[in-house]
N, C-alpha and C positions, 0 to 999 in steps of 0.2 A: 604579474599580469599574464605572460605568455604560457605557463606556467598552470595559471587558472582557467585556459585558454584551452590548453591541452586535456587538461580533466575533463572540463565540459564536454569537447569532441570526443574524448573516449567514452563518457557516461552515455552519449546521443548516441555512440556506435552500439554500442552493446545493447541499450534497448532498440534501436530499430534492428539489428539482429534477433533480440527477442522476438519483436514482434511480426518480423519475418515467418520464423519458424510458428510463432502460434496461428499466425493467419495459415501458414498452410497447411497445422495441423487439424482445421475446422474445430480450434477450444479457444479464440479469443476469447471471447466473454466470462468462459469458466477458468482459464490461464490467468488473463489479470485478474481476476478477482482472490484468487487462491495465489499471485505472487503479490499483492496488495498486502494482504494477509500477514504472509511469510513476514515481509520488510517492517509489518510493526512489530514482529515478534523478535525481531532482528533487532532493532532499535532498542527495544526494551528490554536484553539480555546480555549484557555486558557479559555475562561468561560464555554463552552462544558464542556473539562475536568473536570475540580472542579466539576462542576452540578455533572458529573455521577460519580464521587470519592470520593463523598462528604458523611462520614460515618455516617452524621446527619440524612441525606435523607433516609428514608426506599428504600430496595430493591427497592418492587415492584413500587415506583415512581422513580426510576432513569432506571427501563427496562419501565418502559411506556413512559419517554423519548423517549431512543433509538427506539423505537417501534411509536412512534407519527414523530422523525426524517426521520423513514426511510420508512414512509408507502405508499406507490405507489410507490419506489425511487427504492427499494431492493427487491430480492424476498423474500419470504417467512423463507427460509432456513439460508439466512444471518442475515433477523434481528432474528432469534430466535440464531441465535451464538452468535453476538454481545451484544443479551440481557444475555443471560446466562450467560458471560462471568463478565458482566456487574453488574448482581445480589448477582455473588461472591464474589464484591468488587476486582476484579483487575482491572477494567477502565484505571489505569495508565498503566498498563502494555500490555493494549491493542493493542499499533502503534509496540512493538516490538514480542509480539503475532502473528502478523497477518504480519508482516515481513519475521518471520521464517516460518510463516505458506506458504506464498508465496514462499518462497529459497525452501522450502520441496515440493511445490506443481512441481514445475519448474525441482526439480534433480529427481523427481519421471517422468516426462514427459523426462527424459536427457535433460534440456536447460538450456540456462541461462536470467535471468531476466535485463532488460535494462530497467532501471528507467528514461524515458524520459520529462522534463519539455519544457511544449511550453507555450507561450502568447496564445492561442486558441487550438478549440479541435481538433485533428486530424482526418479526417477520414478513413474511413476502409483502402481505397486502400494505401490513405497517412501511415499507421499502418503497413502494410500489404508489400509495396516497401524498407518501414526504419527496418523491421523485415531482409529482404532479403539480405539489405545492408548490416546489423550487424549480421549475419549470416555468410556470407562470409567473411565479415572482421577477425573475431573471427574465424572462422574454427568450427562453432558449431549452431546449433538452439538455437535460441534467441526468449524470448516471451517478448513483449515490452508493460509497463504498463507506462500512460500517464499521467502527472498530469500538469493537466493546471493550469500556476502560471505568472500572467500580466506583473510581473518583469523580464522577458524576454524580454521584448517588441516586438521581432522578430527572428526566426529560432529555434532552438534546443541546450537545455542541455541533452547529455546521459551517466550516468552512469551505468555500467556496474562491478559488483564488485570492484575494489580500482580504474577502468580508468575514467577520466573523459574526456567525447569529449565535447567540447562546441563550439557549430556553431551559438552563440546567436548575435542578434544585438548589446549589450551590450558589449558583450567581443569583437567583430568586433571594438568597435569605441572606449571602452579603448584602445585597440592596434595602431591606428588609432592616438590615444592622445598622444599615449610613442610615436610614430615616428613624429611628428610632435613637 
């Protein structure tokens, strides 16, 4: 417990230092959105990981990774977070670093974070109508980060703290399965 105690406080430290530096670098908005990013890519690359977790590797070749991954991709501001972050040896603890760093970024603007997966990327106005929607729905401002993920095949997962809406193709034709 004390233990799990500890991790927690160091995850909340390290994103409110992220978010430190990005509020003064004037890129929150574009910082979490591009370390939102980052963390599911992270998540979803078991050899990423290891690479940049890997205690064998020197620092400074696992931030030139991240810095070779993210160079034209990221600003400036973000990959010098995720390197840093990176050279301290928590790598692991990076997707939920940059999780909380996002929940803080969101309750510091009053909103809430709608974690949305689609089969393709959305655009602005598409982003921008599904904010509105989930806005009203909720009775609160919604900032909606989008991770494009093929196993959707079509329409929308949105989560939103413990609700989950799923308007996917997927869930349409299991449903479709159980009544037929």
């Amino acid at each position: 417990m004390a233990e799990q105690s500890r991790t927690e406080q160091r995850i909340t430290g390290y994103a409110e230092a992220l978010l430190s530096v990005a509020t003064n670098e004037h890129h929150l908005s574009e910082v979490a959105d591009e370390l939102f990013r980052f963390a599911r890519v992270l998540e979803g690359s078991d050899e990423l990981r290891d690479k940049l977790s890997d205690p064998h590797l020197p620092a400074a070749r696992r931030q030139q990774i991240v810095e070779d991954l993210l160079a034209g991709k990221a600003t400036d501001v973000t990959t010098a977070l995720v390197s840093m972050v990176v050279g301290v040896g928590r790598a692991r603890d990076l997707p939920a670093i940059i999780d909380r760093f996002v929940e803080l970024t969101a309750r510091q603007g009053q909103r809430s974070v709608a974690e949305v997966r689609s089969a393709i990327e959305l655009t602005e106005d598409q982003r921008s109508r599904l904010a509105e929607a989930l806005s009203s729905a909720i009775g609160g401002a919604v900032e909606v980060k989008v991770i494009v993920d093929p196993s959707v095949l079509g329409g929308i997962v949105t989560q939103i703290g413990d609700t989950v809406i799923d308007g996917s193709v997927r869930h349409r034709l299991s449903q479709l399965r159980e009544t037929i």
